[in-house]
C-alpha positions as CSV (number, residue, x, y, z in Angstrom):
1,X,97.6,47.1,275.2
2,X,99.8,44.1,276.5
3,X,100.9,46.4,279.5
4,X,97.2,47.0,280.3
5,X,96.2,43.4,280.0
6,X,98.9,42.2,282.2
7,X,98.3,44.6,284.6
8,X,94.5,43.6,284.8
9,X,95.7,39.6,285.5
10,X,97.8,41.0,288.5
11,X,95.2,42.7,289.7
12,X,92.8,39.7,289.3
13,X,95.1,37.4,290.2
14,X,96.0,39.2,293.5
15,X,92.2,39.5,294.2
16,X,91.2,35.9,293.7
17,X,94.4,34.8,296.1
18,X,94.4,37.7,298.9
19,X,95.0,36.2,302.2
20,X,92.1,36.6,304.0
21,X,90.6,35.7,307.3
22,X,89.2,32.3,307.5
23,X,86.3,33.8,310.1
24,X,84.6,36.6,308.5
25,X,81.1,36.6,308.9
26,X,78.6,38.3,306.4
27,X,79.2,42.0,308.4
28,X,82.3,42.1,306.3
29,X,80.4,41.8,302.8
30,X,79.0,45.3,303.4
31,X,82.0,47.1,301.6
32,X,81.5,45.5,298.1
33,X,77.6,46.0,298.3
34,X,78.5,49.7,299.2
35,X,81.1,49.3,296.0
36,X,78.3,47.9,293.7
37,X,75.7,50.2,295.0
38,X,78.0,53.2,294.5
39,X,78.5,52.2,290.4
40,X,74.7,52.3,290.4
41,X,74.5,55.0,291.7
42,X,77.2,56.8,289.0
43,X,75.2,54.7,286.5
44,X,71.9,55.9,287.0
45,X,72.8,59.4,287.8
46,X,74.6,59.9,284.4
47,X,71.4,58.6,282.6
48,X,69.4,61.4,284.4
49,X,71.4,64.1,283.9
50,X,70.7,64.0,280.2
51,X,67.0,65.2,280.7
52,X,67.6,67.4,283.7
53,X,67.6,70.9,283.5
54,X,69.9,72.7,286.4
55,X,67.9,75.7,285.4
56,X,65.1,77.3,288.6
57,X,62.4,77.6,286.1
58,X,62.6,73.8,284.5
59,X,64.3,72.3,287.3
60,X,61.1,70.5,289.0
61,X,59.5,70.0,285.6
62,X,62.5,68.2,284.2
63,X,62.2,65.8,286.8
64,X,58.4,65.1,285.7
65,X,59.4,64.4,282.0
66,X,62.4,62.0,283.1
67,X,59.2,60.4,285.6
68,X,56.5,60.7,283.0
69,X,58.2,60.7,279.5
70,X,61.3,59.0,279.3
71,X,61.2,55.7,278.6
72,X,62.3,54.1,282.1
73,X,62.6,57.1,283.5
74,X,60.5,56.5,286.2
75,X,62.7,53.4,287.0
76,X,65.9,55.5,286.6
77,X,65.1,58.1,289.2
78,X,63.8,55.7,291.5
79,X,66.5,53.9,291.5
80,X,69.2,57.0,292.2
81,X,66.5,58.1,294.9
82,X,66.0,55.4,296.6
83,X,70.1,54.2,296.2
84,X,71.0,57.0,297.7
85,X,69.1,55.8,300.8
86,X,70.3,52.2,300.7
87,X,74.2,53.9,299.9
88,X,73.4,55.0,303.4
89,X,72.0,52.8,305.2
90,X,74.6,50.3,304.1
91,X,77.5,52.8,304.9
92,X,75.8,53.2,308.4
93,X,76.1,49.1,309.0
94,X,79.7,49.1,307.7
95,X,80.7,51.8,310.2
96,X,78.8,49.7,313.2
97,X,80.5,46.4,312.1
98,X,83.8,48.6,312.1
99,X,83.0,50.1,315.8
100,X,81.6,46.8,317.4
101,X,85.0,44.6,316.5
102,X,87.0,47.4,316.7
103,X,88.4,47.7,312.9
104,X,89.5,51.7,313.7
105,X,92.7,49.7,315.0
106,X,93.4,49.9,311.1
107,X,93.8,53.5,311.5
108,X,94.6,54.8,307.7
109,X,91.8,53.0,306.4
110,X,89.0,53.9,309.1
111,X,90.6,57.4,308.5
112,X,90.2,57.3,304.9
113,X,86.6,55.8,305.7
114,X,85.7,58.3,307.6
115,X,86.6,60.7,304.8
116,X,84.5,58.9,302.5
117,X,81.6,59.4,304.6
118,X,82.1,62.9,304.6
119,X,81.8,63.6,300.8
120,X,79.4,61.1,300.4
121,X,77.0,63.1,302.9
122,X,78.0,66.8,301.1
123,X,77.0,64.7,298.0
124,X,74.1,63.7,299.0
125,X,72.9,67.4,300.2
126,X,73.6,68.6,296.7
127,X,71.5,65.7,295.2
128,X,68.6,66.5,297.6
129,X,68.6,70.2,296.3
130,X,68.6,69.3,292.5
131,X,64.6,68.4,292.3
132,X,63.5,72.2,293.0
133,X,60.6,71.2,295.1
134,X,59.6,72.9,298.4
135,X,61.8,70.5,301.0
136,X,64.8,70.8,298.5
137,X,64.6,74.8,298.3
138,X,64.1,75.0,302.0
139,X,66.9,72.0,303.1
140,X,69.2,74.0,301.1
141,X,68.8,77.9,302.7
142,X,68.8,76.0,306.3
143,X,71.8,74.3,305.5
144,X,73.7,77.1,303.9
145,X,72.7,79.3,306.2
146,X,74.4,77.3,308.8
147,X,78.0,78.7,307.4
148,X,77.2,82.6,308.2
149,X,77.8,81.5,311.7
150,X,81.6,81.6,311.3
151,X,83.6,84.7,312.7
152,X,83.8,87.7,310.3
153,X,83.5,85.7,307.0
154,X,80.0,83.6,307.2
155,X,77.8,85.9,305.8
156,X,80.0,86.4,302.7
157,X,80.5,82.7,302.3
158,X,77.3,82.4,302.3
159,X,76.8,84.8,299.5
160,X,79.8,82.9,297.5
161,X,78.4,79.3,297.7
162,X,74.8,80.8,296.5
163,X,76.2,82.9,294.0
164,X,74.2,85.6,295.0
165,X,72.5,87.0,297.6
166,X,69.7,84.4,297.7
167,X,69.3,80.8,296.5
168,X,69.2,81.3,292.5
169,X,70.2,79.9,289.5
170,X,73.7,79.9,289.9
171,X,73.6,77.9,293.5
172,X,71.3,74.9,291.4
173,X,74.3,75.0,288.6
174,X,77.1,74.5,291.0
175,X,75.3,72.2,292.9
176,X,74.6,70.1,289.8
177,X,78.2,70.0,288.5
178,X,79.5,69.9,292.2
179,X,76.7,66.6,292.9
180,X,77.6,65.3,288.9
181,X,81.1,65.0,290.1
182,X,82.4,64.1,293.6
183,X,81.0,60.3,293.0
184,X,84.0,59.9,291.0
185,X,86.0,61.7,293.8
186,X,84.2,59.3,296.1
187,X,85.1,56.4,294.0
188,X,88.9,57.4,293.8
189,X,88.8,57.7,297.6
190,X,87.4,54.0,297.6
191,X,90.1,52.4,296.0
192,X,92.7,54.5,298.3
193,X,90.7,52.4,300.7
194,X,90.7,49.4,299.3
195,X,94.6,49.8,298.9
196,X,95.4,50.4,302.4
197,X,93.5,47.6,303.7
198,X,94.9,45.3,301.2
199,X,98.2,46.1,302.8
200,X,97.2,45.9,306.3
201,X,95.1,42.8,306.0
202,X,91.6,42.9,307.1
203,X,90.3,42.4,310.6
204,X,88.3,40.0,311.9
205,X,85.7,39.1,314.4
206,X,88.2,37.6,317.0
207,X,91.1,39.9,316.4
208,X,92.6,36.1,315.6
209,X,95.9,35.9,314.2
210,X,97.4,36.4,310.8
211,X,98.3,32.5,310.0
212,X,94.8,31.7,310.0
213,X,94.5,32.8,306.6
214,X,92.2,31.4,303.1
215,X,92.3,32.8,299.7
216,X,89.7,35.4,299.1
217,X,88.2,33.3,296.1
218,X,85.9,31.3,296.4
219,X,84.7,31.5,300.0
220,X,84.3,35.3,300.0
221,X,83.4,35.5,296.7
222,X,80.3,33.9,296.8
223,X,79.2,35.4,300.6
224,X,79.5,38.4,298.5
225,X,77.7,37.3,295.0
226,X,74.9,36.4,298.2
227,X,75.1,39.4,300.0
228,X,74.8,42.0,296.2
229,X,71.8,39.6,295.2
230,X,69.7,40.5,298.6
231,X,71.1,44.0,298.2
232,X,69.5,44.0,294.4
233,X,66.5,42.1,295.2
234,X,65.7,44.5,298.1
235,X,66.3,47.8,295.9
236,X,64.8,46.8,293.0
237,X,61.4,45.6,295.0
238,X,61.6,49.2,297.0
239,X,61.4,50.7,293.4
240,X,59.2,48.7,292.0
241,X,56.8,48.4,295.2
242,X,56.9,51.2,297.0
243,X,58.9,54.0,295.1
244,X,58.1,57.0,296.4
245,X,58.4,56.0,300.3
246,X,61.1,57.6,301.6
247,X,60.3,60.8,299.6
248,X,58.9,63.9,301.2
249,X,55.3,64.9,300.5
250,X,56.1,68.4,300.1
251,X,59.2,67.7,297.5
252,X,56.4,67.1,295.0
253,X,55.3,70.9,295.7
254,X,57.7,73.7,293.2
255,X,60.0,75.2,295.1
256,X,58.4,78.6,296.2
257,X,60.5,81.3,297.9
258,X,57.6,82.8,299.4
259,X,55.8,79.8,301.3
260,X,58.0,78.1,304.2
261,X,56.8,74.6,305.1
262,X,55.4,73.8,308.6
263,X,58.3,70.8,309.3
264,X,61.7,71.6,307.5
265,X,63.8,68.3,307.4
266,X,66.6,66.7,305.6
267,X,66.8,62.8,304.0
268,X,66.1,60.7,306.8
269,X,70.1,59.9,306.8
270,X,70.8,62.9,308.3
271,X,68.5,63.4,310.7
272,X,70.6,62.4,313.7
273,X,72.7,65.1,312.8
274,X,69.8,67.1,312.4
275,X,68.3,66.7,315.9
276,X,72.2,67.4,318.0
277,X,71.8,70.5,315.2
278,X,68.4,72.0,316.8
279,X,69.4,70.5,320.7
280,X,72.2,73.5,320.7
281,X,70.8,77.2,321.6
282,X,73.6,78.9,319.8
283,X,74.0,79.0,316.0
284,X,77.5,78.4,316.1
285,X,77.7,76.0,318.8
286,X,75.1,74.3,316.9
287,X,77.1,74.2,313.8
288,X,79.9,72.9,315.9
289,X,78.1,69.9,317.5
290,X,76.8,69.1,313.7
291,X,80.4,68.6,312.4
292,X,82.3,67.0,315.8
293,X,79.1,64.6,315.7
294,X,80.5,63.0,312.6
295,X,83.8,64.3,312.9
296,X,84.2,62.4,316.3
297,X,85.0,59.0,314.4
298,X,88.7,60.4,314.0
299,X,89.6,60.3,317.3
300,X,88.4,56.4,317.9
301,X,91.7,55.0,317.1
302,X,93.5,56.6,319.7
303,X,90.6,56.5,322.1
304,X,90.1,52.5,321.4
305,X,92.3,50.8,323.7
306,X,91.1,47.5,323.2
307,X,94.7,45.6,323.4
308,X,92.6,42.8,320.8
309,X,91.3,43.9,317.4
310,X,87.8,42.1,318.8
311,X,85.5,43.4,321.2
312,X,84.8,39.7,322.4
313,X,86.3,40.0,325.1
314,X,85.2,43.5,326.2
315,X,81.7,43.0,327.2
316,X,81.9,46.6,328.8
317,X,82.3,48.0,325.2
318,X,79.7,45.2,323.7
319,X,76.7,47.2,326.1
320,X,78.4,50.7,325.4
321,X,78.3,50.6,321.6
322,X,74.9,48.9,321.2
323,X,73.4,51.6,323.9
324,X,75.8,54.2,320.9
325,X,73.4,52.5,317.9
326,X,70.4,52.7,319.9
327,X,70.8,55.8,321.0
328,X,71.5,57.1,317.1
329,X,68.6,55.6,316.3
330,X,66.2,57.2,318.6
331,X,68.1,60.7,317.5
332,X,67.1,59.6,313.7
333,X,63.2,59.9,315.5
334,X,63.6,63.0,317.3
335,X,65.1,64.8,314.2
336,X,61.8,64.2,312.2
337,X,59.7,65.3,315.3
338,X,58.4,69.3,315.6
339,X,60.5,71.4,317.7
340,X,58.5,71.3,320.4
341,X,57.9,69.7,324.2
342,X,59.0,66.7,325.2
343,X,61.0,66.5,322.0
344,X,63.2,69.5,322.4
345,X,64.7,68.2,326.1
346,X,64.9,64.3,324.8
347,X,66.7,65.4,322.0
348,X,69.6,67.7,324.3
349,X,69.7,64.4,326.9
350,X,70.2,62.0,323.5
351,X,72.8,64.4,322.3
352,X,74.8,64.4,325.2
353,X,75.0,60.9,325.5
354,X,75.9,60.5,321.9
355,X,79.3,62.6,322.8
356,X,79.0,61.0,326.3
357,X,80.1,57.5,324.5
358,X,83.6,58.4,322.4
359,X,84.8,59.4,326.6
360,X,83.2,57.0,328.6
361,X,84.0,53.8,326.4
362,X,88.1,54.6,326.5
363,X,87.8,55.1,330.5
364,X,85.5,52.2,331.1
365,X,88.0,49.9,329.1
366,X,91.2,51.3,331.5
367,X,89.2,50.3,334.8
368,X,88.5,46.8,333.0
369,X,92.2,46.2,332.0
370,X,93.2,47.6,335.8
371,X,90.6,44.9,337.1
């Protein structure tokens, strides 16, 4: 017991007095909101899955008791729906902040970031699933489908993630224990995080030297306390206000093998990945652009030849990476839209320029250091 409380005053301790830059703005308060929303997200998710039933026949009607019956159920699931969302949406502004001043020049941790992405998204998919309702049904035999495109073994990997040789019983339990537990896989890759940019230092907006250094409390500490109180204040209005927004109409229809919506779609925070998904003809091309899309963010610190951790004084990659964002954003819209003209040939143009970026931004960047 001594050991363990000693060791928790180091840790403190080293918290409260880690050098830290003295001109971090509040981009950088994005990784303890993500932290914070994260534990709610483990919180809330563990209260729910003592009502839910991983079971096809109860599965959509255990969510209505936890909505209708459980005292602050309704409040529960709101808040693990609509976290998920902000977990997201959050994540997606901490890995802009990291590609606009150039923070992959901390290779292991944007590495390990970009892992945490990763299972957060396959997380996500298996939460999306667990309702039983129409979209969730559907979302999961388009996604899991996407696997039989691989050489000689799709078909039967297929039939071993669904445990079967349809979506049954079996695939809900294994995505239930599979979504119950890689948040605390995700957690233990966040503190790997946290660990190797604790050694490194973080960066900052001027790539500035390491002198210019304050201790993390009380500066930090409180841009952060500021930062979690919006975060709160803006999740707990969403649930309160407006908690069924971001949720799809037909999700509140049982799941029904024999009825295939009009407009199949995943969470809105996939739909970029969605949309370079339908832009490629071939199934496993498709499949391909889907994972190098996300995948991509590997290469950036060796394509990143910015000689300062800063984009300041790039201006080149300033209008390249906001063109990046804006162009994500418009794939976001054309992932929701039918398959249909114009949106089919916007939606190949946007995807090439989303890969277009990653090759033109390194070779734009040589020509600028030549001039």
């Amino acid at each position: 017991m001594k050991n363990f409380n000693l060791l928790i005053k180091l840790m403190k301790s080293s918290m409260m007095n880690l050098p830290t830059p003295s001109n971090l703005n509040t981009m950088w308060s994005f990784g303890f909101m993500l932290t914070i929303c994260l534990i709610i997200q483990i919180i809330t998710g563990l209260f729910l899955s003592m009502h839910y039933c991983p079971n096809t026949e109860m599965a959509f009607n255990s969510i209505s008791h936890i909505t209708r019956d459980v005292n602050n159920g309704w409040i529960l699931r709101s808040l693990h729906a609509n976290g998920a969302s902000l977990f997201f949406m959050l994540m997606y502004i901490h890995i802009a902040r990291g590609m606009y001043f150039n923070s992959m020049k901390l290779t292991l941790t944007w590495l390990i970031g970009v892992l945490i992405l990763m299972v957060s998204m396959a997380t996500a998919f298996m939460g999306y699933v667990l309702p039983w309702g129409q979209m969730s049904f559907w979302g999961a035999a388009v996604i899991t489908n996407l696997l039989s495109a691989i050489p000689y073994m799709g078909t039967s990997i297929v039939y071993w993630l669904w445990g079967g040789f349809s979506i049954n019983n079996a695939t809900l339990n294994r995505f239930f224990s599979l979504h119950f537990i890689m948040p605390f896989i995700i957690l233990m890759i966040i503190i790997m995080h946290f660990i190797s940019l604790h050694s490194t230092g973080s960066s900052n907006p001027m790539g500035s030297s390491d002198i210019d250094k304050i201790p993390f409390h009380p500066n930090y500490m409180i841009k952060d306390m500021v930062g979690l109180s919006f975060m709160l204040f803006f999740l707990m209005g969403t649930c309160i206000s407006f908690p069924y927004i971001l949720n799809d109409p037909e999700n509140f229809i049982p799941a029904n093998p024999m009825i295939t919506p009009i407009h199949i779609q995943p969470e809105w925070y996939f739909l970029f990945a969605y949309a370079i998904l339908r832009s490629i003809p071939n199934k496993l091309g498709g499949v391909l652009a889907l994972l190098s899309s996300i995948l991509i963010l590997v290469i950036q610190p060796i394509t990143n030849l910015n000689k300062i951790q800063s984009n300041k004084f790039y201006p080149i990659n300033k209008f390249l990476t906001w063109m990046f964002f804006s162009n994500l954003i418009m794939l976001t819209w054309i992932g929701a839209c039918p398959v249909e003209p114009p949106y089919e040939i916007i939606g190949i143009i946007l995807t090439l320029t989303h890969f277009f970026y990653f090759f033109m931004n390194p070779l734009l960047l040589l020509l600028w250091d030549k001039e």
